[in-house]
Backbone as numpy.savetxt, mean C-alpha at the origin, in Angstrom:
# Nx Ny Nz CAx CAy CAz Cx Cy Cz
-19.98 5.75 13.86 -18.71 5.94 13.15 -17.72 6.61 14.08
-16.71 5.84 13.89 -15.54 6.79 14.92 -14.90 7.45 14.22
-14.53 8.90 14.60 -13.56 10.14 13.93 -12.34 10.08 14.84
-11.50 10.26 15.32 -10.45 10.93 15.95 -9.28 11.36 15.26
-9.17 12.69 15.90 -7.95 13.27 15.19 -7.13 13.86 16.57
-5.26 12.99 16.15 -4.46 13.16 17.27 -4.60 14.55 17.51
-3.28 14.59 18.86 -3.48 16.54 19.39 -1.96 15.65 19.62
-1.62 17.41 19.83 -0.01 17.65 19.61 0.79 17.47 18.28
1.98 17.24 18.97 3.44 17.08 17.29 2.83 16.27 16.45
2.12 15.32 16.46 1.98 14.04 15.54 0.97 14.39 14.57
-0.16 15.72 15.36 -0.95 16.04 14.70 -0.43 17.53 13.01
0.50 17.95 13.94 1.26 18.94 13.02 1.87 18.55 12.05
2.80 17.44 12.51 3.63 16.47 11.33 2.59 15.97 10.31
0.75 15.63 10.68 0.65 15.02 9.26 -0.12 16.11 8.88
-0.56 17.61 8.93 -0.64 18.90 8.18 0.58 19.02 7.81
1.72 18.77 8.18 2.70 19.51 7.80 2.94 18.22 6.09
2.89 17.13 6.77 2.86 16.21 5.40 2.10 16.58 4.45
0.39 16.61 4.92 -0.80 16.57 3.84 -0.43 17.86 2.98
0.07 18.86 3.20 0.33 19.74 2.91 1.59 19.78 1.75
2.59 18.97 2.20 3.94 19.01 1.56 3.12 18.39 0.05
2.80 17.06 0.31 2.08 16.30 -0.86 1.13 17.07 -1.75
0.14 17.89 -0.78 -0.70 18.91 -1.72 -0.30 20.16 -2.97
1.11 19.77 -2.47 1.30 21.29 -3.44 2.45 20.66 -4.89
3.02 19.51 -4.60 2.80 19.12 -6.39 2.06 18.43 -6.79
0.81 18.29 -5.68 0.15 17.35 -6.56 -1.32 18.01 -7.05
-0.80 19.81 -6.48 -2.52 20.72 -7.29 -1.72 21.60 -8.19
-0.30 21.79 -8.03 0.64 22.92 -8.78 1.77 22.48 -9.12
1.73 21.04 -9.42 2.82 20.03 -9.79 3.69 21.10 -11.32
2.59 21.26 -11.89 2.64 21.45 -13.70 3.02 23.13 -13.52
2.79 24.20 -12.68 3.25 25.16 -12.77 4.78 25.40 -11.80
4.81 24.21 -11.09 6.50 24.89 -10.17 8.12 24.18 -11.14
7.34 23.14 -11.62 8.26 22.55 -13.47 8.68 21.08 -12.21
9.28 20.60 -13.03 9.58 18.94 -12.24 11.13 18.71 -11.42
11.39 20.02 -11.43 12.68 19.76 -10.52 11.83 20.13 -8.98
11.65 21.27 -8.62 10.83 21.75 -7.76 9.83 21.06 -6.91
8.97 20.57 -8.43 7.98 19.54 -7.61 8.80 18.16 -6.78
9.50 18.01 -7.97 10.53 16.57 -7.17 10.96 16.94 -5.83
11.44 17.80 -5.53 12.20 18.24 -4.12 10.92 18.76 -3.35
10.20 18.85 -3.86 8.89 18.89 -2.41 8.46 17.91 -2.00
8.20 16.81 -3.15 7.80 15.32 -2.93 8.29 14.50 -1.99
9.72 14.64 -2.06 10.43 14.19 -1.83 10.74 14.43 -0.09
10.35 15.89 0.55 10.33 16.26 1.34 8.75 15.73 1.95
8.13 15.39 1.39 6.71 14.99 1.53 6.78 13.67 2.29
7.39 12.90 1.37 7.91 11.41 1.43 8.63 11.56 2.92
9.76 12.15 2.90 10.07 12.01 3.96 9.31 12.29 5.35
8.15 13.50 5.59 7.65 13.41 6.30 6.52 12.36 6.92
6.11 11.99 5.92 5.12 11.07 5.76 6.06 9.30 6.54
7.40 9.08 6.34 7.82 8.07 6.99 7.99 8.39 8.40
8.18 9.72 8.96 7.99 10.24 10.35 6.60 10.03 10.57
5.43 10.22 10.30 4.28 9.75 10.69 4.22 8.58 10.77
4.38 8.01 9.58 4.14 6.54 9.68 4.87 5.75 11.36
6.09 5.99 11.39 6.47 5.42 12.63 6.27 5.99 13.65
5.37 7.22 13.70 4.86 7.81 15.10 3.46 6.82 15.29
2.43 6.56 14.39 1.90 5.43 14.49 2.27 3.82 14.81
3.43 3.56 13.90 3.45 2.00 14.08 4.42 1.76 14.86
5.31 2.75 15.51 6.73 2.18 15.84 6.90 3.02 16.96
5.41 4.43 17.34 5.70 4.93 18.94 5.49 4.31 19.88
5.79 5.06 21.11 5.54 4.91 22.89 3.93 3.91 22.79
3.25 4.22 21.91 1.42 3.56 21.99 1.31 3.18 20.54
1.42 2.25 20.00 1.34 1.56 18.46 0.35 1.54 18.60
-0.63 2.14 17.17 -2.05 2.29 16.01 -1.68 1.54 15.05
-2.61 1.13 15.04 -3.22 0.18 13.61 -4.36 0.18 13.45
-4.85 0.21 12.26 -6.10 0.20 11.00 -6.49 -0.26 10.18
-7.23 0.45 9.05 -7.23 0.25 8.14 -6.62 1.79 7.55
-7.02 2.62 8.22 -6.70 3.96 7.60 -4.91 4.03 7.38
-3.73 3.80 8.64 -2.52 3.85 8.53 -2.25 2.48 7.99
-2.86 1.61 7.63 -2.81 0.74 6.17 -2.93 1.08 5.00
-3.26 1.94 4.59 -3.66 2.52 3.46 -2.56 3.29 3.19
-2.46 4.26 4.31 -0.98 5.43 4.54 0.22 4.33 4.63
0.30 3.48 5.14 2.01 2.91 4.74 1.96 2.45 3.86
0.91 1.65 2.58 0.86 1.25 1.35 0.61 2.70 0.21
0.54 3.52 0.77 0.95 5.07 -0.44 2.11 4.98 -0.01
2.94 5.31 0.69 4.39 5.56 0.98 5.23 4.25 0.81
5.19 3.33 0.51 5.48 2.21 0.05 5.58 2.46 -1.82
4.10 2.92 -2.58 4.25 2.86 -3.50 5.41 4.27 -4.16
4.98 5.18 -2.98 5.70 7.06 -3.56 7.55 5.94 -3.36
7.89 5.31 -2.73 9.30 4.94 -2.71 10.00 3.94 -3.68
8.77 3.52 -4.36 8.76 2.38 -5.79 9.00 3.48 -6.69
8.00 4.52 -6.65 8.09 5.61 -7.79 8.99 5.95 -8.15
9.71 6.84 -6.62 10.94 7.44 -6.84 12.14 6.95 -6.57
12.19 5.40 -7.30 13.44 4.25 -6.97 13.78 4.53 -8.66
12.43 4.17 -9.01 12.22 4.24 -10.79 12.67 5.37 -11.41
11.85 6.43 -10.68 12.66 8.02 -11.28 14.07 7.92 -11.54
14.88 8.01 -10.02 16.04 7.46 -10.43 16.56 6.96 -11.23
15.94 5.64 -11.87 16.57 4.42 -13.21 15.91 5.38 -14.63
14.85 5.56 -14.52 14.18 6.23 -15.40 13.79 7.67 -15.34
14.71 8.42 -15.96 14.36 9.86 -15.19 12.93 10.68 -16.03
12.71 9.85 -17.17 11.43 10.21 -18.17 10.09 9.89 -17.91
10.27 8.83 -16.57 8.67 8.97 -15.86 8.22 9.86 -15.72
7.01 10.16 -16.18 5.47 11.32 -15.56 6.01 11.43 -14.28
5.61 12.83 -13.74 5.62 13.46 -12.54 5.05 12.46 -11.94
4.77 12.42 -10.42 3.75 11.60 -9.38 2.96 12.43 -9.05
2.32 13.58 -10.10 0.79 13.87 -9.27 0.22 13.24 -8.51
-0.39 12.32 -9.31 -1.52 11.62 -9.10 -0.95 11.07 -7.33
0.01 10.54 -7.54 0.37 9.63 -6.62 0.88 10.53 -4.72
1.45 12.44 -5.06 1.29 12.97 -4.35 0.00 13.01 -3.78
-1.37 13.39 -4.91 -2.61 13.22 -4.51 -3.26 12.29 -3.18
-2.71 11.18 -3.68 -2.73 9.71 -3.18 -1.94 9.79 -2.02
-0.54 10.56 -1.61 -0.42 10.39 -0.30 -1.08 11.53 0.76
-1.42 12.44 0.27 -1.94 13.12 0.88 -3.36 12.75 1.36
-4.09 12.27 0.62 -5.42 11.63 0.88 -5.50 10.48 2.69
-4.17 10.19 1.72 -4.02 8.70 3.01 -3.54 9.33 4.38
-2.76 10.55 4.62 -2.24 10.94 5.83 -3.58 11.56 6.48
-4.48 12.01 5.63 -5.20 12.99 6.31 -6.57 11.93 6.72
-6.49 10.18 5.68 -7.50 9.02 6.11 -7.13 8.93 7.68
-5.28 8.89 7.44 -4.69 7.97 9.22 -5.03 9.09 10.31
-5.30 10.45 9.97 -5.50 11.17 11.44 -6.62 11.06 11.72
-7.42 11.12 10.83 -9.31 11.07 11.32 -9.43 9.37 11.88
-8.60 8.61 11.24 -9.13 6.83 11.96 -7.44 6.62 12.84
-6.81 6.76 13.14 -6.04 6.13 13.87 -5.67 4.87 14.15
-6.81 4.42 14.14 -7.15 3.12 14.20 -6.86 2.32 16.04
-6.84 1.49 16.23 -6.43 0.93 17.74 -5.74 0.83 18.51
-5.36 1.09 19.73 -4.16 0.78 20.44 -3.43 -0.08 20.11
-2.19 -1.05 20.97 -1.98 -2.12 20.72 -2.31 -2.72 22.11
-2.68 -3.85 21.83 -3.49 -4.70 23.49 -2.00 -4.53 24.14
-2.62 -4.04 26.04 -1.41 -4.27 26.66 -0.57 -6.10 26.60
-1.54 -6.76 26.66 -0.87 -8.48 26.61 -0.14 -8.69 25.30
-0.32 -7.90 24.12 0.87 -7.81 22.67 2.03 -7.84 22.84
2.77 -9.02 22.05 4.19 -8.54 21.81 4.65 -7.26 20.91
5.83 -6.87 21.74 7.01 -5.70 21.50 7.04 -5.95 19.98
6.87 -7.08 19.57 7.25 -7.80 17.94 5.80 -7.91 17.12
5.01 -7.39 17.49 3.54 -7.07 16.79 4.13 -5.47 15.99
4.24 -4.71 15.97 3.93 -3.53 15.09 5.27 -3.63 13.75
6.59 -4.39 13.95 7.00 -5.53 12.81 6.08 -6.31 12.23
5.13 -7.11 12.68 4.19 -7.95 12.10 3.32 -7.24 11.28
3.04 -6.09 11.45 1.96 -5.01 10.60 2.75 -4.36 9.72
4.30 -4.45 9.70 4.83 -3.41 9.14 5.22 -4.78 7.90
5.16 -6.11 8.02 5.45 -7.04 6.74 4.12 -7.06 6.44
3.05 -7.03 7.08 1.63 -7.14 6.21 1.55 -5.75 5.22
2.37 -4.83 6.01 2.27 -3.63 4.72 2.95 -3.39 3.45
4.24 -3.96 4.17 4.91 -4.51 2.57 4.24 -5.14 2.15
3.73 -6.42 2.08 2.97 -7.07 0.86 2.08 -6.06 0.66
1.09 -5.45 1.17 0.17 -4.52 0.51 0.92 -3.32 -0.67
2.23 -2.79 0.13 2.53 -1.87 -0.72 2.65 -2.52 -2.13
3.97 -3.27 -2.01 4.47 -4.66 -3.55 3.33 -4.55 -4.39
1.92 -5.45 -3.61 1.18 -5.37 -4.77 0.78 -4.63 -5.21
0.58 -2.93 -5.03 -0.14 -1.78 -4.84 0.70 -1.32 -6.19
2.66 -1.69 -5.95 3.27 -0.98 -7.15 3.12 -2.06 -8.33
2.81 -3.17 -8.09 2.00 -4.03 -8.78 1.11 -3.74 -9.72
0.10 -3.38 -9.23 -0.74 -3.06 -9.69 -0.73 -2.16 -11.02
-0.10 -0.63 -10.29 0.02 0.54 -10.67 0.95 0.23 -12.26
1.92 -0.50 -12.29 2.40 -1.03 -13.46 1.76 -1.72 -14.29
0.42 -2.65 -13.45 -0.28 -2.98 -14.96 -1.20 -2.50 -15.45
-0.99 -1.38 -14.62 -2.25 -0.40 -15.26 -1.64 0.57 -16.16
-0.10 0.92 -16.21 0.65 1.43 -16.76 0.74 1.17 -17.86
0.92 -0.71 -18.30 1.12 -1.38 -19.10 0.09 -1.05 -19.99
-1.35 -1.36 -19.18 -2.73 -1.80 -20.26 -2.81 -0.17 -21.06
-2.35 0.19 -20.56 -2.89 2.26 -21.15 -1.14 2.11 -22.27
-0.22 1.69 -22.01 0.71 1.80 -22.83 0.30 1.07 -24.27
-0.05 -0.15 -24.04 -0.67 -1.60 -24.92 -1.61 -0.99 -25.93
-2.47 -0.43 -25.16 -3.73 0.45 -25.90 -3.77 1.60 -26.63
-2.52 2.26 -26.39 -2.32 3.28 -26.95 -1.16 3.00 -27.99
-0.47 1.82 -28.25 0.01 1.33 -29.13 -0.91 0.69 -30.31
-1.81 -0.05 -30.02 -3.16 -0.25 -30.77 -3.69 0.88 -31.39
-3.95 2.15 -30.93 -4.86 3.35 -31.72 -3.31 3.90 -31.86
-2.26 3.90 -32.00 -1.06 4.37 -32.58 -1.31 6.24 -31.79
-1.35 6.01 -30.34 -1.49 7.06 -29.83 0.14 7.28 -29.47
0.10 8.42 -27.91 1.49 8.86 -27.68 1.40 8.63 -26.23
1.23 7.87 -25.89 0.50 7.54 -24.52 1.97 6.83 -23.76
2.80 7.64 -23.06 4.36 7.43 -22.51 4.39 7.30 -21.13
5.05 6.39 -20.72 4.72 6.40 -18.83 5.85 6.71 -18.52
7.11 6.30 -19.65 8.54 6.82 -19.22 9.09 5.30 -19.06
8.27 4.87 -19.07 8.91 2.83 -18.79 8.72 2.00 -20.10
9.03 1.90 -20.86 9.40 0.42 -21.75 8.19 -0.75 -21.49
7.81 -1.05 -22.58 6.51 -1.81 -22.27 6.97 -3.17 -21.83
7.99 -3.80 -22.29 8.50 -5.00 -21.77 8.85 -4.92 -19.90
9.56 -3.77 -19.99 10.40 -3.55 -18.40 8.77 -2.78 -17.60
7.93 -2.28 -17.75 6.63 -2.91 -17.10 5.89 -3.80 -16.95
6.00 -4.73 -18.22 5.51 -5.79 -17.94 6.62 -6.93 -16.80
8.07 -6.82 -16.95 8.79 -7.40 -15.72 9.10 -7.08 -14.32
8.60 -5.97 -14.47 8.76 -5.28 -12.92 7.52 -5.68 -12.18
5.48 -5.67 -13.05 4.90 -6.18 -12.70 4.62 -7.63 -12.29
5.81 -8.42 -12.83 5.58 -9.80 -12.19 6.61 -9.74 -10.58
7.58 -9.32 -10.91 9.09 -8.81 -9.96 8.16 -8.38 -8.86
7.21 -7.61 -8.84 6.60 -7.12 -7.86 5.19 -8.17 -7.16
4.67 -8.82 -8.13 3.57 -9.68 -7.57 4.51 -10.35 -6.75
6.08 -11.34 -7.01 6.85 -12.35 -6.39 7.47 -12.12 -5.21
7.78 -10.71 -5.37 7.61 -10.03 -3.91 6.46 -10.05 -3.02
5.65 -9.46 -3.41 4.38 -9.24 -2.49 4.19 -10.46 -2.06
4.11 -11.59 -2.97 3.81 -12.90 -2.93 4.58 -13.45 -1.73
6.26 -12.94 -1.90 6.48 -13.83 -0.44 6.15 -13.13 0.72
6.18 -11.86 0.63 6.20 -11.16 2.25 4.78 -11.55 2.98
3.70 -11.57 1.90 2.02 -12.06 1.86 2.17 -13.52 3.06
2.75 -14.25 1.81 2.97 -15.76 1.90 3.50 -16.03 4.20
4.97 -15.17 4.39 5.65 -15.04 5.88 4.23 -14.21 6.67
3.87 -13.75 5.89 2.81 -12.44 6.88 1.98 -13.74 7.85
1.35 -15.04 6.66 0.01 -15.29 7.14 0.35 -16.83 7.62
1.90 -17.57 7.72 2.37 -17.98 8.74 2.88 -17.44 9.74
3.14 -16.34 9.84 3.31 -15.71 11.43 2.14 -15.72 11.77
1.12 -15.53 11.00 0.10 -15.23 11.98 -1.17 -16.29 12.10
-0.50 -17.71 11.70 -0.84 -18.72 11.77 -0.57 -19.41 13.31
1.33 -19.23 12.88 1.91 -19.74 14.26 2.20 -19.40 15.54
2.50 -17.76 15.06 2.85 -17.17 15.88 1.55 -16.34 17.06
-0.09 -16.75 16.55 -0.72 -15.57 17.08 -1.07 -15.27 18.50
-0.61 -16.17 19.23 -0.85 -15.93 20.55 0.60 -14.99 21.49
1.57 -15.61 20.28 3.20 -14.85 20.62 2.64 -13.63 20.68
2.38 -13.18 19.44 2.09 -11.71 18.92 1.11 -10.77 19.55
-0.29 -11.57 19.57 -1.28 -10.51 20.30 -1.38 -11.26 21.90
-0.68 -11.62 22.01 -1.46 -12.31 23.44 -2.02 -13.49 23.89
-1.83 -13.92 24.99 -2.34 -15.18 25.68 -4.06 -15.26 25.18
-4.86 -16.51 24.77 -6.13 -16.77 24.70 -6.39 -15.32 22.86
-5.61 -15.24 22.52 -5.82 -14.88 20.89 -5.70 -15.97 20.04
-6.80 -16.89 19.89 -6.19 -17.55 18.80 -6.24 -17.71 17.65
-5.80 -18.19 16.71 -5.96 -18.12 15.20 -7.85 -18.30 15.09
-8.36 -17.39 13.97 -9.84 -17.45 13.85 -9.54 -17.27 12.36
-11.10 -18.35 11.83 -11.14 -18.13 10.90 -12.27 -17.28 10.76
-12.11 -15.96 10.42 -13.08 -14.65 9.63 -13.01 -14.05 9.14
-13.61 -13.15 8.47 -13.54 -12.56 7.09 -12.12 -12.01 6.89
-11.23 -11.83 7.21 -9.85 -11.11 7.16 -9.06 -12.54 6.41
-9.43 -13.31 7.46 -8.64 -14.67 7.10 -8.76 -14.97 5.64
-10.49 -15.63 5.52 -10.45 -16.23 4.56 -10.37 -15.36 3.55
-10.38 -13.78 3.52 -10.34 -12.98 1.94 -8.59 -13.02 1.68
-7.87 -13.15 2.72 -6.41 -13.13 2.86 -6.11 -14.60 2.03
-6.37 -15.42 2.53 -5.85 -16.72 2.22 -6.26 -16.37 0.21
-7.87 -16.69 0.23 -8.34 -16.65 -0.85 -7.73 -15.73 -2.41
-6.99 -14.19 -1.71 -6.06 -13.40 -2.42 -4.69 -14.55 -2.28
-4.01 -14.81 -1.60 -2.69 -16.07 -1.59 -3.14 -16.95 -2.47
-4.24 -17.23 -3.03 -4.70 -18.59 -3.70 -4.59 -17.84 -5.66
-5.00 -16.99 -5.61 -5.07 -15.96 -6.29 -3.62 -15.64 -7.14
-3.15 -15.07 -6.34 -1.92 -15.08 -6.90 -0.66 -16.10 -6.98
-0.90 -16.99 -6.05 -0.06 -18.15 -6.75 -0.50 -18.86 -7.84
-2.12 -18.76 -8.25 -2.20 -19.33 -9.54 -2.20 -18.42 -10.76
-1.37 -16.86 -10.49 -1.17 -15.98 -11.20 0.43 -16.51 -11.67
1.27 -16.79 -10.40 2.19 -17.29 -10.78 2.91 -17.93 -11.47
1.67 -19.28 -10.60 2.24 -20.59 -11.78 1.49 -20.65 -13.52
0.80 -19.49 -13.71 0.08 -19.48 -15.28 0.93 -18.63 -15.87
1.73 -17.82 -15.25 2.91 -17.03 -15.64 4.18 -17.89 -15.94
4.69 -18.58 -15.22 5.40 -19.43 -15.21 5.30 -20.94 -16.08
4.61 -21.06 -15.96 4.16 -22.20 -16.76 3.35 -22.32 -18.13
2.33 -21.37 -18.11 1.52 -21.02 -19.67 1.74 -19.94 -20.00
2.71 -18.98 -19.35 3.26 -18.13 -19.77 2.69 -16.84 -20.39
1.55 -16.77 -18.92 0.01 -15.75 -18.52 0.75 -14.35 -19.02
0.21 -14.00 -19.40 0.72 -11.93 -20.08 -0.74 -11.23 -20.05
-0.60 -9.77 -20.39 -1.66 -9.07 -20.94 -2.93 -8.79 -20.14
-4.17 -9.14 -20.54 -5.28 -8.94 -20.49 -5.84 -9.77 -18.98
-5.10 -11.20 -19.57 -5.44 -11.91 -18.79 -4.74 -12.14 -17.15
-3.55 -11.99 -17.60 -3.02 -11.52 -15.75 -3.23 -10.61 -15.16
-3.66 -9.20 -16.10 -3.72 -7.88 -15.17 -4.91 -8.28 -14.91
-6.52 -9.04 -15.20 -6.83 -9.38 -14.55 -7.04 -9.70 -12.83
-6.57 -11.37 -13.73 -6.30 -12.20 -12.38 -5.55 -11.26 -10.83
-4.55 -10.41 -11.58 -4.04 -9.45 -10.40 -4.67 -9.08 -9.96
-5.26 -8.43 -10.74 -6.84 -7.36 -10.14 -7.95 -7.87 -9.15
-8.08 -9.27 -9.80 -8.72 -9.76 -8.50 -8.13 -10.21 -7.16
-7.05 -10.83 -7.46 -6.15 -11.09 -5.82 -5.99 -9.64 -5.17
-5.47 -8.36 -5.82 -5.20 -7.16 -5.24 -6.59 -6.80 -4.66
-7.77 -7.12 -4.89 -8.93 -6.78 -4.20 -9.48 -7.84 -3.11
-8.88 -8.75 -3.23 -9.30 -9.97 -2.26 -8.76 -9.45 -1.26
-7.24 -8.94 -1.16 -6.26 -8.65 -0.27 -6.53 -7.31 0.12
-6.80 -6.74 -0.33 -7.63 -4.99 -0.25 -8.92 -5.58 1.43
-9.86 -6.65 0.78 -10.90 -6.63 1.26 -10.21 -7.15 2.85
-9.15 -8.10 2.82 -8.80 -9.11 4.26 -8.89 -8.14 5.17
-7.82 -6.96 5.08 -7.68 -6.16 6.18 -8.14 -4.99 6.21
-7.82 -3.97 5.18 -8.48 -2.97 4.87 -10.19 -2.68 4.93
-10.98 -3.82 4.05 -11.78 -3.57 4.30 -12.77 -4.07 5.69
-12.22 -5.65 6.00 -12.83 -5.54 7.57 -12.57 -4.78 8.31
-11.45 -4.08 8.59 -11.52 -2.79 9.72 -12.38 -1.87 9.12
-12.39 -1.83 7.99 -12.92 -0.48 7.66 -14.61 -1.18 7.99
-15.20 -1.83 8.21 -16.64 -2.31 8.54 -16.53 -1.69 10.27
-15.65 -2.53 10.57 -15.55 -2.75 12.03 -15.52 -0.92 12.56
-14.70 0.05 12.25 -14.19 0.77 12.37 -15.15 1.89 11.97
-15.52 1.85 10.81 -16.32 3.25 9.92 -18.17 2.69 10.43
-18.26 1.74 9.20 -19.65 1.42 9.65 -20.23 1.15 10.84
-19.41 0.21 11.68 -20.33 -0.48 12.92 -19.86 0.32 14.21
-18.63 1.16 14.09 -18.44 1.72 14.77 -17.74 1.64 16.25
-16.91 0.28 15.68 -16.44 -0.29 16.74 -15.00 -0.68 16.64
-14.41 -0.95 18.01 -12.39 -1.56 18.11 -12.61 -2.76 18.55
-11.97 -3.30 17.78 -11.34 -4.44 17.82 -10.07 -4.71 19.00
C-alpha cells in the first residue's frame, strides 16, 4: 500500500482546509448557521487552492483520492449555489464532514505524477472527468433527498431538506443531463484524443476503467430516455441512478484505488 503525505505549503493548506471543514461539521449546531456558513465557506475556498495545487501545479497528481476531493468540492459548490436560491436548506454538516474526509484521502494518496511525454492539456482532461463525477454526485445527493422527503410524506412525518419535492425531483434530472454530457465529451476525448493527451504509444485500452465507464454511459442514457419517454420518476430512477453512479464510481475511482491502495502500485 502506498501512503504519502506532501511536505511544505501544500501540506499546510490541506490542515489548514481539513480543519476549516472540521469545525462546522463537529460544532456546526453550537456556533448557529451564520457562523458555520462563513467558515464553510472559507473551507470551500481553501479546499479549491488545494485542489489546483494538485491538478493545475508546476507537477500535476492524479488519483483516485484527489478524485474524490474535486467531486466533494464540486458537490459543497452545488450546495452553496442552492443555499443561495433556498436559504431554508439544512446546514452542510454532513457534507463539511465529507470535505474534510476527502482533503485529508488526497494528502495520504496523492496519487501520480503526470508522464513527462503528457500533454499541457491532460490535467483539463481530469478536471471534465471530475465534473461529470461531481454532477452526478449532486445527483445523487438530491435523490436521496427526494426518497427521505417522499417517505416522510407517506408516515406524515416532518422530514424538510429546505427544497420542494417537485424542484428536487428537477434538479435531479438537470443534474444527471449534465453529468451526462460532460461524461459523454470526457470518454470521446479519451477515445480520440489519447495519445494527444498522455503520450506517444498510449493507446486507447479496453480495461476495467473503460468498460465500467462506458457501461455507467449506457446506464444513464437509458435513465434518460425512460425519463423522457415513459416518463421514469421515484423508486425506479433513483434506482437506475444508483446503479450508473456506482458503475462510474467503480471506472476510475475504484481501479486506482486497486492499483494504488491494494496492489500497491502507479500507473
Amino acid at each position: 500500500m502506498i501512503l504519502t503525505f506532501s511536505h511544505g505549503w501544500p501540506v499546510v493548506l490541506g490542515i489548514g482546509t481539513t480543519l476549516a471543514y472540521a469545525i462546522p461539521a463537529v460544532a456546526g449546531q453550537r456556533l448557529g448557521n451564520g457562523t458555520s456558513w462563513q467558515i464553510l465557506v472559507l473551507a470551500w475556498l481553501l479546499h479549491a487552492l488545494t485542489i489546483s495545487t494538485s491538478f493545475l501545479g508546476p507537477e500535476p497528481h492524479f488519483g483516485f483520492a484527489p478524485a474524490l476531493s474535486g467531486t466533494a468540492w464540486l458537490a459543497l459548490t452545488v450546495y452553496g449555489i442552492e443555499r443561495q436560491v433556498f436559504p431554508k436548506m439544512r446546514p452542510g454538516w454532513a457534507l463539511a464532514g465529507l470535505g474534510a474526509a476527502s482533503v485529508v484521502l488526497a494528502m495520504a494518496f496523492p496519487g501520480t505524477p503526470q508522464h513527462p511525454s503528457a500533454s499541457a492539456w491532460l490535467p483539463l482532461h481530469w478536471l471534465l472527468g471530475i465534473a461529470s463525477y461531481g454532477l452526478f454526485a449532486a445527483a445523487v445527493l438530491h435523490a436521496w433527498l427526494m426518497t427521505r422527503a417522499e417517505k416522510s410524506m407517506r408516515l406524515a412525518g416532518n422530514e424538510n431538506s429546505g427544497l420542494p419535492l417537485l424542484t428536487l425531483e428537477r434538479l435531479t434530472f438537470r443534474f444527471v443531463t449534465a453529468g451526462f454530457v460532460l461524461l459523454s465529451l470526457t470518454l470521446v476525448a479519451g477515445m480520440v484524443f489519447t495519445e494527444s493527451l498522455y503520450g506517444a504509444g498510449r493507446a486507447w485500452r479496453w480495461d476495467h476503467k473503460t468498460i465500467f465507464a462506458l457501461l455507467s454511459w449506457v446506464v444513464f442514457a437509458v435513465l434518460l430516455v425512460g425519463r423522457g419517454r415513459f416518463g421514469w420518476r421515484g423508486k425506479r430512477a433513483v434506482r437506475v441512478l444508483y446503479i450508473g453512479s456506482a458503475l462510474l464510481l467503480l471506472s476510475y475511482v475504484g481501479s486506482r484505488f486497486v492499483f494504488e491502495v491494494v496492489l500497491g502500485r502507479m500507473l
